[in-house]
C-alpha positions as CSV (number, residue, x, y, z in Angstrom):
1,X,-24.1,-6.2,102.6
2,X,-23.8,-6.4,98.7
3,X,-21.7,-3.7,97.0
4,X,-23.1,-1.9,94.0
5,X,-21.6,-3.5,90.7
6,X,-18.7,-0.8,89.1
7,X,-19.9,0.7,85.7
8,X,-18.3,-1.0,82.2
9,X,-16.3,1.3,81.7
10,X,-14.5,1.2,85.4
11,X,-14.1,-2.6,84.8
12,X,-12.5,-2.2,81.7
13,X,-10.9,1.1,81.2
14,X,-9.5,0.7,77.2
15,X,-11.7,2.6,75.3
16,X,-13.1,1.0,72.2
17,X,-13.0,3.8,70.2
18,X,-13.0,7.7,69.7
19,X,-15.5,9.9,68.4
20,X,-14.7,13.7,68.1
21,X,-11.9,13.1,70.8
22,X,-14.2,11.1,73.6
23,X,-13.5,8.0,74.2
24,X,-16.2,5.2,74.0
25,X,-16.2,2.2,76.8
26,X,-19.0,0.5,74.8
27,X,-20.7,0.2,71.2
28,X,-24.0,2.6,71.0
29,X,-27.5,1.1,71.0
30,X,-28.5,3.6,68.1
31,X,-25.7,3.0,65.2
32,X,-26.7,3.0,62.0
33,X,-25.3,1.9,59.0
34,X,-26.1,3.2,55.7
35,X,-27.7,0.5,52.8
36,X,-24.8,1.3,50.8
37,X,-21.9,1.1,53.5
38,X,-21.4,-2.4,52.7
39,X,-21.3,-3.4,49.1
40,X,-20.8,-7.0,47.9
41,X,-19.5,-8.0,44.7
42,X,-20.3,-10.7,42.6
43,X,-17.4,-12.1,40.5
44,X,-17.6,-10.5,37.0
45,X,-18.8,-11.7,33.8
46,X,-18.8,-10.4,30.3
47,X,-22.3,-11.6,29.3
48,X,-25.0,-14.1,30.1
49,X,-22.6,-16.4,28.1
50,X,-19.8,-16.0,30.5
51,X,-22.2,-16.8,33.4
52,X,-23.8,-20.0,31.6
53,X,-20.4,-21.1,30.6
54,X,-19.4,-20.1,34.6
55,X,-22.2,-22.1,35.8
56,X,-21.6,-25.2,33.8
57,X,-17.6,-25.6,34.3
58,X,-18.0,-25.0,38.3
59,X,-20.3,-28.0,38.7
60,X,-18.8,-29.8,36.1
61,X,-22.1,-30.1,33.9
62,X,-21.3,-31.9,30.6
63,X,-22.5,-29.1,28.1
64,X,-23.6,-31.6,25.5
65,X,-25.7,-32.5,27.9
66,X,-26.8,-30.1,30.3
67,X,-29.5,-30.2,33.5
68,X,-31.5,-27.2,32.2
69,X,-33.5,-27.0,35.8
70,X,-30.5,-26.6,38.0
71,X,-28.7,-24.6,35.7
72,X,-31.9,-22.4,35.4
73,X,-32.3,-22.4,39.3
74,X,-28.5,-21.1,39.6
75,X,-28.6,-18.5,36.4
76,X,-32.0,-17.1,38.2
77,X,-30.6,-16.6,41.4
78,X,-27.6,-14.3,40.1
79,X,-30.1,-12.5,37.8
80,X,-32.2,-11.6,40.5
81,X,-29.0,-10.2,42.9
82,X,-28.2,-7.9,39.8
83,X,-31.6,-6.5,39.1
84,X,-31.9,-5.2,42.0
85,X,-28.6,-3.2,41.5
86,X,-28.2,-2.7,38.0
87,X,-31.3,-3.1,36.0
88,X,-29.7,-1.7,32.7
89,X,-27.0,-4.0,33.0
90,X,-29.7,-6.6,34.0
91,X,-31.8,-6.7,30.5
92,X,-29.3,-8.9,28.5
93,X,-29.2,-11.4,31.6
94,X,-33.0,-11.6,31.7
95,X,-33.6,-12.2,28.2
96,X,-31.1,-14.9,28.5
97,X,-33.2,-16.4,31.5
98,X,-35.9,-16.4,29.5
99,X,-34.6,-18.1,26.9
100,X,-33.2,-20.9,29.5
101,X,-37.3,-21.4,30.8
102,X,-37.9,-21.6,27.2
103,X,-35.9,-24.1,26.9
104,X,-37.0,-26.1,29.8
105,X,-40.4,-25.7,29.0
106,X,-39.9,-27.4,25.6
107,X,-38.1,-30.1,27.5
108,X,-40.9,-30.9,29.0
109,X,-43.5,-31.2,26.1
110,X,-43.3,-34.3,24.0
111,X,-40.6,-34.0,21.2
112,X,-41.7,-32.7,17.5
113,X,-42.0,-36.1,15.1
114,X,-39.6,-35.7,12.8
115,X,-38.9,-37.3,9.2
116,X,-38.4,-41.0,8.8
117,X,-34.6,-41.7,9.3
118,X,-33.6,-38.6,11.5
119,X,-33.2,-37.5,15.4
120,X,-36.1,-35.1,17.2
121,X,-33.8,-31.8,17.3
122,X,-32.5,-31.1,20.9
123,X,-33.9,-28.2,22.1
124,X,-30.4,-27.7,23.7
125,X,-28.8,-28.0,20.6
126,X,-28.9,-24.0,19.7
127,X,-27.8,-23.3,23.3
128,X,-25.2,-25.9,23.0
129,X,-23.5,-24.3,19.7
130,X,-23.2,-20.9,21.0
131,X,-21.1,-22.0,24.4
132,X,-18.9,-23.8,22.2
133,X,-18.2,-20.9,20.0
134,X,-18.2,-18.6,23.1
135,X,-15.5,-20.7,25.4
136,X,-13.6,-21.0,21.8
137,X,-13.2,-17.6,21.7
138,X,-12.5,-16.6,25.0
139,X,-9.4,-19.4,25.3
140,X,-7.8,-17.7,22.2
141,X,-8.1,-14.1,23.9
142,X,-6.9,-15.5,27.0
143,X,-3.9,-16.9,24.6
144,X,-3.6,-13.6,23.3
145,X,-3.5,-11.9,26.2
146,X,-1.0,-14.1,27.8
147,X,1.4,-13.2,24.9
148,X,4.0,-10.8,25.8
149,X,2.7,-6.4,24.9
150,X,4.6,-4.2,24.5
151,X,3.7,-1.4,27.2
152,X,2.5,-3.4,29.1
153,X,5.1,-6.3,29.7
154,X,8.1,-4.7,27.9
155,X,9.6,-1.3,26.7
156,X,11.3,-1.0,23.3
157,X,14.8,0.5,24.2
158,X,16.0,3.5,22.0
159,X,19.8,4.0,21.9
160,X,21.0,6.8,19.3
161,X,24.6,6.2,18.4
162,X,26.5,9.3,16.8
163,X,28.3,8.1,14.1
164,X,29.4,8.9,10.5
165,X,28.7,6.4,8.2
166,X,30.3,5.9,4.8
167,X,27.3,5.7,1.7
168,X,27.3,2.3,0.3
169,X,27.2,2.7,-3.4
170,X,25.5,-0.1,-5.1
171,X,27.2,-2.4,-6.8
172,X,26.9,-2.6,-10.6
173,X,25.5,-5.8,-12.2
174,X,26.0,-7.7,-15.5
175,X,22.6,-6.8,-16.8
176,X,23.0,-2.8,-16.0
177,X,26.0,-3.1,-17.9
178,X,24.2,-5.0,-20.8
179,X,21.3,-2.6,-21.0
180,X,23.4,0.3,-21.2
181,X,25.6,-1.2,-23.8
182,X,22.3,-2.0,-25.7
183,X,20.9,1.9,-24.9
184,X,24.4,2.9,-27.1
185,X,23.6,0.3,-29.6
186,X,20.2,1.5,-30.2
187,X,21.5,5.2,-30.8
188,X,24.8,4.1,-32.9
189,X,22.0,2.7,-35.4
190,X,20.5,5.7,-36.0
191,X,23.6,6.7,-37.6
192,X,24.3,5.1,-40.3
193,X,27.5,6.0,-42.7
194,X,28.4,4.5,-46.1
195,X,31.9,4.6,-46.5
196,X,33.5,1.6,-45.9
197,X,36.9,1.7,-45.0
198,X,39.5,-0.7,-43.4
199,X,40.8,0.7,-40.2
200,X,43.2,-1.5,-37.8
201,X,42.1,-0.8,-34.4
202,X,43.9,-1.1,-31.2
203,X,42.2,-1.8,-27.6
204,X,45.5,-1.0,-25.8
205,X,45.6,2.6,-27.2
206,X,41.5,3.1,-26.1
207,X,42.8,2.1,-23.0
208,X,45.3,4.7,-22.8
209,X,42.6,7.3,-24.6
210,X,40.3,6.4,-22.1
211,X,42.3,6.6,-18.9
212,X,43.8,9.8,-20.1
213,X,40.0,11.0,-20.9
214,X,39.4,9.7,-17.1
215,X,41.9,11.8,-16.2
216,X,41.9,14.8,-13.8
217,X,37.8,14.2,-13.7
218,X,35.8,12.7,-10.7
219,X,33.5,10.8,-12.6
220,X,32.4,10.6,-15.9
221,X,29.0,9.3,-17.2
222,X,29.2,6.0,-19.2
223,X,28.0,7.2,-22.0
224,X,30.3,9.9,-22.7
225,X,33.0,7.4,-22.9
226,X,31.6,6.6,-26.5
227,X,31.4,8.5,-29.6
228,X,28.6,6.9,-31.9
229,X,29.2,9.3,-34.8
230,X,33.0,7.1,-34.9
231,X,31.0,4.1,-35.5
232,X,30.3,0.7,-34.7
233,X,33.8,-1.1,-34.8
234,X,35.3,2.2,-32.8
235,X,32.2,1.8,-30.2
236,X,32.7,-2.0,-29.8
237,X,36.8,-1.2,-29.6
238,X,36.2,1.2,-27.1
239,X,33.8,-0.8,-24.8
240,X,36.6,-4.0,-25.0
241,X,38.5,-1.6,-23.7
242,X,36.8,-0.4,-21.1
243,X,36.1,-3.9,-19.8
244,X,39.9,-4.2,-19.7
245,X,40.3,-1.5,-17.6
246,X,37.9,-2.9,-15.1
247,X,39.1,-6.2,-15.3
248,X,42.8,-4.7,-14.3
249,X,40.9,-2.3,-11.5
250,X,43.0,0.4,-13.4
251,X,38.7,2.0,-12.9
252,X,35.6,1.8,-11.2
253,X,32.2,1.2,-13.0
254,X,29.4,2.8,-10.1
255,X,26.0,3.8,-9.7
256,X,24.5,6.1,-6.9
257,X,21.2,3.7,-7.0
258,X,18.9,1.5,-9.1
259,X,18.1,2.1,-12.5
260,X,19.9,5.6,-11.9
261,X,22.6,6.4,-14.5
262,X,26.2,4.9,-14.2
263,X,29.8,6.6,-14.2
264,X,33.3,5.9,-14.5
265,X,36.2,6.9,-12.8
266,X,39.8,6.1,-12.1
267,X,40.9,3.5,-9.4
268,X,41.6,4.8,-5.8
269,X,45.1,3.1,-5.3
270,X,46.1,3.4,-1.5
271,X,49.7,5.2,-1.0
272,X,52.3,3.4,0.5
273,X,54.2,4.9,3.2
274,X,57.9,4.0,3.1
């Protein structure tokens, strides 16, 4: 006597799966799966351009000479997967397939004559131009955007450091000296005297008058150094002189910035400690 076969699920007691807590022993007859449950993606491209120049470079077409039926049997096949997805994203590929059949098409008919001398024009050619330019372009953004961004593949670092820092006075040049020597000329001619007398004039004692006039002051402007109404000899005396006094760093000729007036004062001589 034959025995009655077990069920499934006594032969195999895992259960496959669990809906609302029961197990299931076996896969229902009835499932059914939405149209959109499974989505498939085509790799990306930003154009008809990117797909032509796709197309050509994966079967290793030479693009000065390309098979215009093949690559129009491949670029059609795509077009049609994404029409029936996207058919706003869709118009710039078809126009571009269209194009491609117009292109073919004029393959086919005899070529235009052309003048004496030159080449029937490739109905390729225009096609041919644009990939060029295109794949030019997109090697130097893929150059660009290999280069190193910052936010992307580094941070700047900020680092504030507390700290007192000493003003840095300019430093006074030959020609700010001359034009303000030439400023006091200028001015010294405007006063003119005509009494001519013979003075002996000493630059040792306008060094002494003008460290004692430097005296007790913080600064003094340049030009009150100079009295123009003493005259010219007295001015040129007293300028000698103040060179001197520079030249022996007995003072200190400054300027807080460019073009910005200049000042004298005495020498800072450090204090030794015994």
């Amino acid at each position: 006597m034959v025995e009655a076969l077990a069920p499934p699920e006594a032969l195999d007691p895992v259960a496959r799966a669990r809906l609302y807590g029961e197990p299931m022993f076996a896969m229902p007859l009835d499932l059914y799966i939405p149209p959109d449950a499974l989505e498939v993606f085509l790799d990306a491209f930003e154009g008809p351009l990117d797909l032509l120049l796709y197309l050509i470079r994966r079967q290793n077409f030479n693009i000065l000479d390309i098979p215009m039926a093949a690559l129009t049997r491949q670029y059609l096949v795509y077009v049609d997967e994404i029409r029936s997805r996207n058919l706003e994203l869709a118009a710039d590929y078809l126009l571009m397939a269209a194009m491609l059949i117009e292109i073919k098409s004029r393959m086919l008919l005899p070529p235009k004559k052309a003048a004496e001398g030159e080449e029937a024009e490739d109905p390729r050619a225009a096609l041919v131009r644009r990939l060029l330019e295109y794949e030019q372009i997109k090697l130097a953004a893929a150059r660009l955007n290999a280069l190193p961004q910052f936010g992307r593949d580094f941070l700047k670092a900020q680092v504030f450091i507390e700290q007192a820092l000493q003003p840095r006075l300019p430093e006074v040049h030959v020609a700010d000296l001359q034009e303000a020597w030439r400023d006091i000329l200028r001015r010294a001619k405007l006063i003119q005297h005509h009494t001519i007398t013979r003075e002996e004039l000493s630059v040792r004692e306008h060094m002494s008058y003008l460290l004692k006039t430097l005296q007790g002051r913080k600064f003094v402007e340049f030009e009150e150094l100079f009295d123009a109404a003493k005259g010219m000899s007295v001015l040129v005396v007293t300028f000698i002189a103040l060179l001197e006094l520079a030249k022996e760093t007995l003072v200190e000729i400054v300027q807080a910035e460019a073009f910005a007036p200049i000042y004298v004062r005495l020498a800072y001589s450090p204090v030794s400690v015994a």
